[in-house]
C-alpha positions as CSV (number, residue, x, y, z in Angstrom):
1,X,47.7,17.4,11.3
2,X,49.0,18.4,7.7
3,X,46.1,19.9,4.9
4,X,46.1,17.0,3.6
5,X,45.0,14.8,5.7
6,X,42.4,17.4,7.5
7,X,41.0,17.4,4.0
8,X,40.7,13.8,4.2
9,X,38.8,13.6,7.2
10,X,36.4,16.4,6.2
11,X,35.8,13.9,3.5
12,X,35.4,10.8,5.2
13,X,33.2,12.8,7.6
14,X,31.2,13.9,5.1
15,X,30.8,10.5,3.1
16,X,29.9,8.8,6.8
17,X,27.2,11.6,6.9
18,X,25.7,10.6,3.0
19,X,25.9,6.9,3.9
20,X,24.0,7.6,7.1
21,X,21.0,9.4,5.0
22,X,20.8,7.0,2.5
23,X,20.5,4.3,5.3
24,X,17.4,6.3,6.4
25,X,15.9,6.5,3.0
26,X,16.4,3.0,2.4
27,X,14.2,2.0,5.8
28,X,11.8,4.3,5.0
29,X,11.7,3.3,1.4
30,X,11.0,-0.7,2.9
31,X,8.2,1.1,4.9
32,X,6.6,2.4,2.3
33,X,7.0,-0.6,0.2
34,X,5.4,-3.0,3.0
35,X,2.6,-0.5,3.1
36,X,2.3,-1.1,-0.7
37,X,1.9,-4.3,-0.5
38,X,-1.0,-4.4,2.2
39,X,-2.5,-1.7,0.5
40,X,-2.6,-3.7,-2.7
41,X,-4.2,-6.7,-0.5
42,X,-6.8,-4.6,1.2
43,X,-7.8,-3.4,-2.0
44,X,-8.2,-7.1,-3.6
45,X,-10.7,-7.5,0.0
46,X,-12.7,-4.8,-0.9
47,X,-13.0,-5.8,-4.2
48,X,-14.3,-8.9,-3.8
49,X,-16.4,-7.4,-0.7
50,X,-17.7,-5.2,-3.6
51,X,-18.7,-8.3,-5.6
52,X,-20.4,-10.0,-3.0
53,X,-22.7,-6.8,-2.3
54,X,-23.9,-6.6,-6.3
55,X,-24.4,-10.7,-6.2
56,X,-26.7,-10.2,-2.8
57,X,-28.6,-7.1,-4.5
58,X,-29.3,-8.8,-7.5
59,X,-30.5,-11.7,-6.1
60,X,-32.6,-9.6,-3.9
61,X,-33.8,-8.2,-6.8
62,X,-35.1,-10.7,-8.2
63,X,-36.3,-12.6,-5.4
64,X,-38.4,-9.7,-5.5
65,X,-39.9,-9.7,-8.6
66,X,-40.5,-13.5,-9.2
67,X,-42.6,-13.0,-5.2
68,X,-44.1,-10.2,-7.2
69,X,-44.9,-11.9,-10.2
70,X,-46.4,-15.0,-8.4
71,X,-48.4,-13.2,-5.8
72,X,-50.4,-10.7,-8.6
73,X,-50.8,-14.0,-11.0
């Protein structure tokens, strides 16, 4: 085999080798995008799990004070 084409097939080789890395950053980048997403969805949950919590305090709260008001009246 002449220089020349050795040369070329170090290249190719090492083009085959960048190609293959950026194949494995692209899966992992679709990982960590789908995690993203459910991350971003279990956030929304809690939120709302949040708001529910404050709404069932507060009305406990002031269950508790109108039972207070009419039982020292």
């Amino acid at each position: 085999m002449d220089p020349i084409q050795q040369q070329i097939l170090e290249r190719l080789v090492r083009l085959e080798t960048k190609i293959d890395g950026y194949n494995s950053v692209r899966e992992k980048l679709e990982q960590t995008h789908s995690t993203a997403i459910q991350n971003e969805k279990d956030i929304a949950e809690i939120k709302d799990n949040q708001k529910w919590l404050w709404r069932t305090i507060a009305g406990a709260i002031i269950v508790g004070l109108i039972a207070a008001l009419i039982q020292y009246k």
